[in-house]
C-alpha positions in Angstrom: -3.9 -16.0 181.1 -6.2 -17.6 183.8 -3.3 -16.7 186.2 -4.0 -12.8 185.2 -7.4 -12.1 184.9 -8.2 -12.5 189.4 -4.7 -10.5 189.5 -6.5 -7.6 187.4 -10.4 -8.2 189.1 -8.3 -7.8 192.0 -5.9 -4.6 191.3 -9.3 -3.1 190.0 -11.3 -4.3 193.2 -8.6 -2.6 196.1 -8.7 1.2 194.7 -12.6 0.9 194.8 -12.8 -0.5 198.2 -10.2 2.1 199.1 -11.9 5.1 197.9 -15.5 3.8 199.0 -13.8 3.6 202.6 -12.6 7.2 202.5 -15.7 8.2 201.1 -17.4 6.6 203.9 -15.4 7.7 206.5 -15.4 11.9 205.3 -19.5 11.5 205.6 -20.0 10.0 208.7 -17.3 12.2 210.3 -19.2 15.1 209.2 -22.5 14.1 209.8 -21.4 13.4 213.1 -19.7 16.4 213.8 -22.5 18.3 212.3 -24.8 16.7 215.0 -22.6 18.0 217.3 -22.3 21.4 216.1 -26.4 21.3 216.3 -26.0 20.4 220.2 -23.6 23.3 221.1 -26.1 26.1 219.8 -29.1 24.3 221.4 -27.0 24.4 224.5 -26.0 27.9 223.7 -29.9 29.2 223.7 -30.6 27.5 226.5 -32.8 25.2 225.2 -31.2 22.1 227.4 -33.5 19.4 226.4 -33.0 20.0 222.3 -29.3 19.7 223.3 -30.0 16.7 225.5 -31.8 15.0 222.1 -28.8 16.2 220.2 -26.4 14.2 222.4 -28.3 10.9 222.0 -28.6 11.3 218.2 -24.9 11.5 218.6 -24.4 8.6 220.6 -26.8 6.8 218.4 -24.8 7.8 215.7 -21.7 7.0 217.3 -23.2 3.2 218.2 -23.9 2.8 214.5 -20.8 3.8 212.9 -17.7 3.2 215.7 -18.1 -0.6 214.1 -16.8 0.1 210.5 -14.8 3.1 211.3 -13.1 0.5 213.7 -12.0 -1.5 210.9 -10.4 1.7 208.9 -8.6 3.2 211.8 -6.4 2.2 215.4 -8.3 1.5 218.2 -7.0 3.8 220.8 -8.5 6.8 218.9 -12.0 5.1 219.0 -11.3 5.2 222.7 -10.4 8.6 222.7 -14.0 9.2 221.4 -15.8 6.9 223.2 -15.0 8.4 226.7 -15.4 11.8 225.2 -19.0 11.1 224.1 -19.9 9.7 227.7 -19.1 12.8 229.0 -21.6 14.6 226.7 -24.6 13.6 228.6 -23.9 14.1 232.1 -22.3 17.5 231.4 -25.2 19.0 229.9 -28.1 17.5 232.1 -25.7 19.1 235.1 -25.8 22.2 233.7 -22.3 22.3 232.9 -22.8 24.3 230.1 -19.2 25.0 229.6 -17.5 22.0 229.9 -20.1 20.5 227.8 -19.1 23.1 224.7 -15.9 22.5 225.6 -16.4 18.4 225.1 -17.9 18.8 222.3 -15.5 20.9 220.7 -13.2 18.0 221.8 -14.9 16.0 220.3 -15.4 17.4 216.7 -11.5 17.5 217.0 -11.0 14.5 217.0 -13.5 13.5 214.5 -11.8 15.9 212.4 -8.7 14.0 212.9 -9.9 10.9 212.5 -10.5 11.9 208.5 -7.2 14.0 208.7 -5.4 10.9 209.6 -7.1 8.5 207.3 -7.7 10.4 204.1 -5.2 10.6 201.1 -2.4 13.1 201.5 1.6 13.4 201.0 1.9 13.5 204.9 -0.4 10.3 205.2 2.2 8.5 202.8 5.5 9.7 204.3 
């Protein structure tokens, strides 16, 4: 009996930290994305300096979060984003207003799969 009782605190403890993880993981992808989508219409109405704010929310997010997400996914995606969101900033004070969108757009992508990849589906398990 003193053998089963950690066995169960532990079979109850994984799903939890499991689903907190996911949970954790669809919020800050969104958020972040949303901050994105915030900086492509400020870039869109011209208003360069709102999207210039926008970018270093995102990076600000980015800096907070790239540490935990780091533990639920492989690293060579969190490089994908990382030299994605460099870009952000130079394209847009440059006045490269399409490549920025299109960085941006990028970059929501692979936020997007980021989740995809991570969340709980038949293709995830096959």
């Amino acid at each position: 009996m003193k053998k089963i009782k950690p066995a169960i605190i532990i079979l109850i403890i994984i799903p939890i930290i499991i689903f907190s993880s996911h949970s954790y993981l669809k919020n800050v992808t969104s958020a972040m994305s949303e901050t994105l989508n915030s900086a492509q219409m400020l870039a869109q109405s011209g208003d360069i300096n709102g999207a210039v704010k926008m970018v270093d929310k995102f990076n600000n997010q980015w800096d907070k979060y790239k540490g935990v997400i780091a533990t639920f996914i492989k690293h060579n995606e969190l490089d994908i984003v990382n030299l994605s969101a460099a870009k952000l900033k130079p394209l847009i004070k440059n006045d490269s207003k399409g490549d920025f969108l299109a960085e941006c757009e990028s970059l929501k992508v692979q936020l997007h799969h980021i989740w995809e990849t991570e969340k709980f589906s038949v293709d995830n398990i096959l």
